[in-house]
N, C-alpha and C positions, 0 to 999 in steps of 0.2 A: 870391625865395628866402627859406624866414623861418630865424629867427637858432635856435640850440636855446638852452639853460636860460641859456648862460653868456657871449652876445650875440656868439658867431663863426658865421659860416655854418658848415652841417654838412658833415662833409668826404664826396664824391664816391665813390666803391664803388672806383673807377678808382685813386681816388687812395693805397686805404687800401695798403702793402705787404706783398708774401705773402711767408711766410717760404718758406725752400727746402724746410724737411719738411712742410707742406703739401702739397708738388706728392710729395713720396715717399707720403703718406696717400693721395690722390684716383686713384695708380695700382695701389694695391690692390681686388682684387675683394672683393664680400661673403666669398666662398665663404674666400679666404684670414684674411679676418678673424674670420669664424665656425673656423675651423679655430687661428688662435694663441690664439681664446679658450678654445679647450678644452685648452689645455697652463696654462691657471689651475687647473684640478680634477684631483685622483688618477685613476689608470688606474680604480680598482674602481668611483667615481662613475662616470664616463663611460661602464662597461659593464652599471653597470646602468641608468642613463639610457637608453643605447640598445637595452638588450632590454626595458625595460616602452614603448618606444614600438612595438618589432615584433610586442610579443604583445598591444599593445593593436589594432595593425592589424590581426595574427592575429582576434582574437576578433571586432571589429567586422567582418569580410570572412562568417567563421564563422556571427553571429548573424544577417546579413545573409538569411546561404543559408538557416538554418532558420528566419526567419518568413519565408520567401517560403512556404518550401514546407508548413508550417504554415495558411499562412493558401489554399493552394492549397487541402488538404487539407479545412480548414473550408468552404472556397464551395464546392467538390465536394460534401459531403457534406451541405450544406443543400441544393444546388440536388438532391440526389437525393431527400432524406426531406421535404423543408416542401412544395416546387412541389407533389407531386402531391396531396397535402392541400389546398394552397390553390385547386387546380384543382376537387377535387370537391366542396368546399366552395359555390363560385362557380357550378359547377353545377346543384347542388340549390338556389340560390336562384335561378336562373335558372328550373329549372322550379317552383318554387314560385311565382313571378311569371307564369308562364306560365297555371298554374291559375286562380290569382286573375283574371286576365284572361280567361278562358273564362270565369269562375264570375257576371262581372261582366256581360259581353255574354249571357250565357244568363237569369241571375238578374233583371238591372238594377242599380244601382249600390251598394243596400243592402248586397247579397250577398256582394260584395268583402268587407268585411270579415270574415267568417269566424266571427260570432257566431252563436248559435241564433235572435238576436233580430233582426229586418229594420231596427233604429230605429238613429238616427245617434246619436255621442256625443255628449251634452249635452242631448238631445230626451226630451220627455216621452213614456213607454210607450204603444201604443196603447191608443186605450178597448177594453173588450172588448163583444161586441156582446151589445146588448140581446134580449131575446125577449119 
């Protein structure tokens, strides 16, 4: 057992004595104690304490519903104007990819590219031919 500051053993939890109004405190609920605290503050604090918490509920319940239905609103109305943009978009390079690949298997591999000229980037222009 070690000794505290003043070299006597420290006294036991068991040992310490409770007073009688102790035991009257510990059979008090929260709800009673939060309620004698509010007989500390005027009726007008108290009433308005307790209406900016119900029309803070109010409005957070409120804002709640209008960006649900806000933001319903906006993904509705993208998915109906952007999708089919992006659709035909995806499309036309689809068949543009498509061409290229015919242009490539009909032409040979120069062709794919799409320029007037058959030479690859970086290559020197053919010679033209001699007579």
């Amino acid at each position: 057992m070690s000794l505290d500051g003043q070299g006597s053993p420290p006294k036991e939890i068991e040992d310490i004595p409770l007073d009688e109004d102790d035991d009257d405190l510990m059979d008090e609920t929260i709800v009673e104690r939060l309620v004698g605290l509010t007989e500390m503050f005027p009726e007008g604090l108290r009433n308005f304490c307790s209406q900016a918490v119900s029309l803070s509920g109010k409005y957070t319940v409120q804002g709640y519903g209008l960006t649900r239905n806000l933001l319903w609103v906006a993904t509705s109305a993208a998915t109906l104007l952007v999708l089919p943009v992006v659709f035909e978009k995806e499309r036309a390079q689809h068949q543009e990819q498509q061409r290229q690949q015919e242009r490539q298997i009909l032409l040979g591999p120069n062709a794919a590219m799409g320029g007037s000229s058959p030479m690859m980037p970086g290559m020197m222009p053919p010679m033209p031919p001699t007579s």
